[in-house]
N, C-alpha and C positions, 0 to 999 in steps of 0.2 A: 712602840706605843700601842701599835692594835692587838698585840698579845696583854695587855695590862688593861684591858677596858672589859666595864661587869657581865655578868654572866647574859642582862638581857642583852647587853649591846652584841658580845659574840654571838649567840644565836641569833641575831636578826641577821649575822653578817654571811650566813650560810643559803640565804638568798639569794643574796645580793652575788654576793663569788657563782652562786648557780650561773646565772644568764648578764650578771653586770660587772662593773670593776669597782675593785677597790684597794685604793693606793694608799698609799702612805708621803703624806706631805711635811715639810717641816715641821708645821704647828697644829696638825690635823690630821681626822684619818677620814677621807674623800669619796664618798661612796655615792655612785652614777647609774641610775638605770636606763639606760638609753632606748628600751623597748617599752619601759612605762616610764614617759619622762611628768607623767600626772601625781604618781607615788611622792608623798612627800618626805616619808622618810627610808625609799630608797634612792632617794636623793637626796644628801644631806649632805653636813661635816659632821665632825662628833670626836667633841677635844676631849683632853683629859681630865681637864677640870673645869670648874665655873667661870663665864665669861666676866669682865669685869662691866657693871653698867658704863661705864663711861667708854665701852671701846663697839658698843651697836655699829656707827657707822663703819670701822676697821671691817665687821665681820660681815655685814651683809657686802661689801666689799670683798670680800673672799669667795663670798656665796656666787658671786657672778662673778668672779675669774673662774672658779673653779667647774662650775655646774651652768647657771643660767645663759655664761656666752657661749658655752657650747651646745645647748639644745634649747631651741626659741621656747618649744613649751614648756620649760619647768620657768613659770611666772612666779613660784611661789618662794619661802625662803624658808630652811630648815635649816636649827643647829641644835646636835643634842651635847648633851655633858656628863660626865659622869662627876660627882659630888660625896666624898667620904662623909659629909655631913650639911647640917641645912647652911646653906651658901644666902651672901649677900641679896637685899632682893635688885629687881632689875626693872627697875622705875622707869625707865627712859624705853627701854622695850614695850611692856606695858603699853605707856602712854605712845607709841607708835604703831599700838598694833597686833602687837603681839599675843599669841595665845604659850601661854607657858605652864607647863604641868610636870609629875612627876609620875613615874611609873616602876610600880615593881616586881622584880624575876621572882615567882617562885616555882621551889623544885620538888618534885614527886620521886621517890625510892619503889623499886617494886615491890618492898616488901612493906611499903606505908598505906599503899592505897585501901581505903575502906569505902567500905558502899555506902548509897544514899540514902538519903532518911525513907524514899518512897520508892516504889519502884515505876519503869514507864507506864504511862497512865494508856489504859485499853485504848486500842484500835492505833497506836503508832506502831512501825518498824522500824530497825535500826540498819542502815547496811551503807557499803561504801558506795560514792560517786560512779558512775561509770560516762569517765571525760573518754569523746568530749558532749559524748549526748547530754550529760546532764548539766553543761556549763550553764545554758543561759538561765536554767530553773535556781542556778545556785546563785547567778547575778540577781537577779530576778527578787530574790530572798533577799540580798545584801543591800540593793535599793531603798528596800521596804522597810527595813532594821535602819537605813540610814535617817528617813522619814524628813529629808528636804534638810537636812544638816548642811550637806555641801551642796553646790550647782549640780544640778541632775544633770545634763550630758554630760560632763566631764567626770562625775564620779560617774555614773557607766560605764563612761569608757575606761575609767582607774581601774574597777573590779573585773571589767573583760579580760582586762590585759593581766590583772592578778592572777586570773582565773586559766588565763593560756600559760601562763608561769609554771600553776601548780599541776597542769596536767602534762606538760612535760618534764617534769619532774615525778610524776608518778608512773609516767609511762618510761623510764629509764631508775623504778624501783626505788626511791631514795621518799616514799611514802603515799598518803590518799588522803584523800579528801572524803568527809562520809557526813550524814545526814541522818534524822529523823523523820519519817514522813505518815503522812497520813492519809490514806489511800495512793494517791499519784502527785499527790503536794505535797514539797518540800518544806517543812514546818521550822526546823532547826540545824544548824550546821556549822562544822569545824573542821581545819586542815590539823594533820600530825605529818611533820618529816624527818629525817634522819638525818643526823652527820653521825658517824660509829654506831657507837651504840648510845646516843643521847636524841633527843626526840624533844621536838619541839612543835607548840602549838601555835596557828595561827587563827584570829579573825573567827572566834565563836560567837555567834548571835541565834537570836533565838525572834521568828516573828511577833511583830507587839502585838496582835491577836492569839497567841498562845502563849504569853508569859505566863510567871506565877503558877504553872502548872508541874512545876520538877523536872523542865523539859532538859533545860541547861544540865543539871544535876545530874540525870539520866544519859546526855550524850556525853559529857566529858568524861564518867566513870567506864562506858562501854569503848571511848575510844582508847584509857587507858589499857582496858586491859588486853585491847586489838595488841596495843603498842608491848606491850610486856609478852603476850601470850605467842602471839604472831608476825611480831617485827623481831623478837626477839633484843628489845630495847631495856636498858638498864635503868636510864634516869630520864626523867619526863620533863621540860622546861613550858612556864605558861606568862603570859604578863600582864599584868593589872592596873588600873586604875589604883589607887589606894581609897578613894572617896566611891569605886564600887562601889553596888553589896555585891559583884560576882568578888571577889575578893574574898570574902567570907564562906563564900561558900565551896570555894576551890579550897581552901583551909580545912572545909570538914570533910572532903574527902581525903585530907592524908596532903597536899602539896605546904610548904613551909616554905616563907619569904626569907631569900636569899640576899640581894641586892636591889639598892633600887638608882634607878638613874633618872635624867630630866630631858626635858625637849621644847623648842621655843621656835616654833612657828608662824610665820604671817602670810595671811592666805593672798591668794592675786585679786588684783584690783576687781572689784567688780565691774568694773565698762573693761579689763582684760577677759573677764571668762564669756562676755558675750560671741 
């Protein structure tokens, strides 16, 4: 089953195998971060197909045999799906709770990529991370892009522990972390990593005091061509929203939607995250 799931569920799964597990269950493939048990979807299930509305309570039932009795803090509930097409909706979800979306892989060739409509706008630099000095400036930025979305200490401490993820992964060479900044401020930022030679993006955000400037534009063609020039990587994986505009605009540099899959989450209670 988890060789047969889409292109973005396999690349998120190269994480996950980093520092967590992932099994293979009868009816599900079971993925546990037990160092970020905040991550909600490195903590998840993630079937083959679409759930059926009528089986919610079945599955958030799975959700805590398999994840939530074994780590008190993952309060939340994640299951993703993969869908060869638009699937039943899921009404009973919904009206329980749930946030449900869909998201898609696309994939960059090194011979696709083309440049941005502008070039980086005066007075930015572009260069990698150097973890773990520049961890907390990179949480710091991920807060800020988050803008009161989730519980602020708990996402803190989601993107700390993200952020200790990918610099041990970049310090045993399997990729980095890099930024745009502006004098000593980290203005914009994105991870690239490796399994072979495919490369995959994580967690590009751009501060809302610098959008609309081609900042986005600007970091993800420079990290491409880190990726092609100096990882010596072949194919580029990113994931999107569909209701972006970053979507569109990963499109005009050359990446082409691939597959797209779903996810249906409900967050912890709020007297839990207190």
């Amino acid at each position: 089953m988890i060789e047969d799931l889409s292109l973005g569920w396999q690349t998120d799964l190269i994480f996950a195998r980093f520092d967590g597990l992932v099994t293979q269950a009868p009816d599900c493939v079971v993925v546990r971060s037990p160092s970020n048990p905040l991550y909600y979807w490195g903590n998840c299930l993630i079937l083959p197909e679409p759930p059926r509305d009528a089986d919610l309570a079945h599955w958030r039932r799975r959700f805590i045999e398999e994840i939530g009795a074994l780590q008190a803090k993952s309060r939340h509930v994640a299951i993703g799906f993969d869908a060869g097409q638009a699937h039943a909706p899921l009404t009973s979800w919904s009206d329980a709770g749930f946030e449900l979306f869909s998201t898609w892989a696309l994939r960059l060739t090194r011979d696709a990529l083309r440049e941005p409509k502008g070039p980086l706008p005066a007075g930015l630099s572009f260069r990698a991370l150097e973890l773990p000095t520049g961890l907390e400036a990179a949480v710091d930025l991920q807060c800020a892009i988050d803008a009161g979305e989730h519980e602020a200490v708990d996402y803190r401490e989601h993107r700390k522990r993200q952020m200790l993820r990918y610099q041990a992964m970049q310090e045993q060479g399997l990729g980095y972390w890099f930024g745009l900044w502006h004098g000593q401020t980290l203005v914009a930022d994105c991870g690239l990593f490796r399994h072979g030679t495919l490369g995959r993006f994580q967690h590009v955000g751009t501060h809302p005091s610098w959008r609309r400037r081609g900042l986005c534009s600007a970091l993800i063609h420079a990290v491409c061509r880190h990726g092609f020039e100096r990882m010596d990587l072949q194919d580029l994986v990113i994931c999107a929203d569909p209701e972006d505009v970053a979507i569109g605009l990963y499109e005009s540099l050359g990446f082409r939607r691939v597959s797209q899959h779903w996810g249906a989450q409900l967050r912890p209670p709020v007297a839990a995250q207190a």
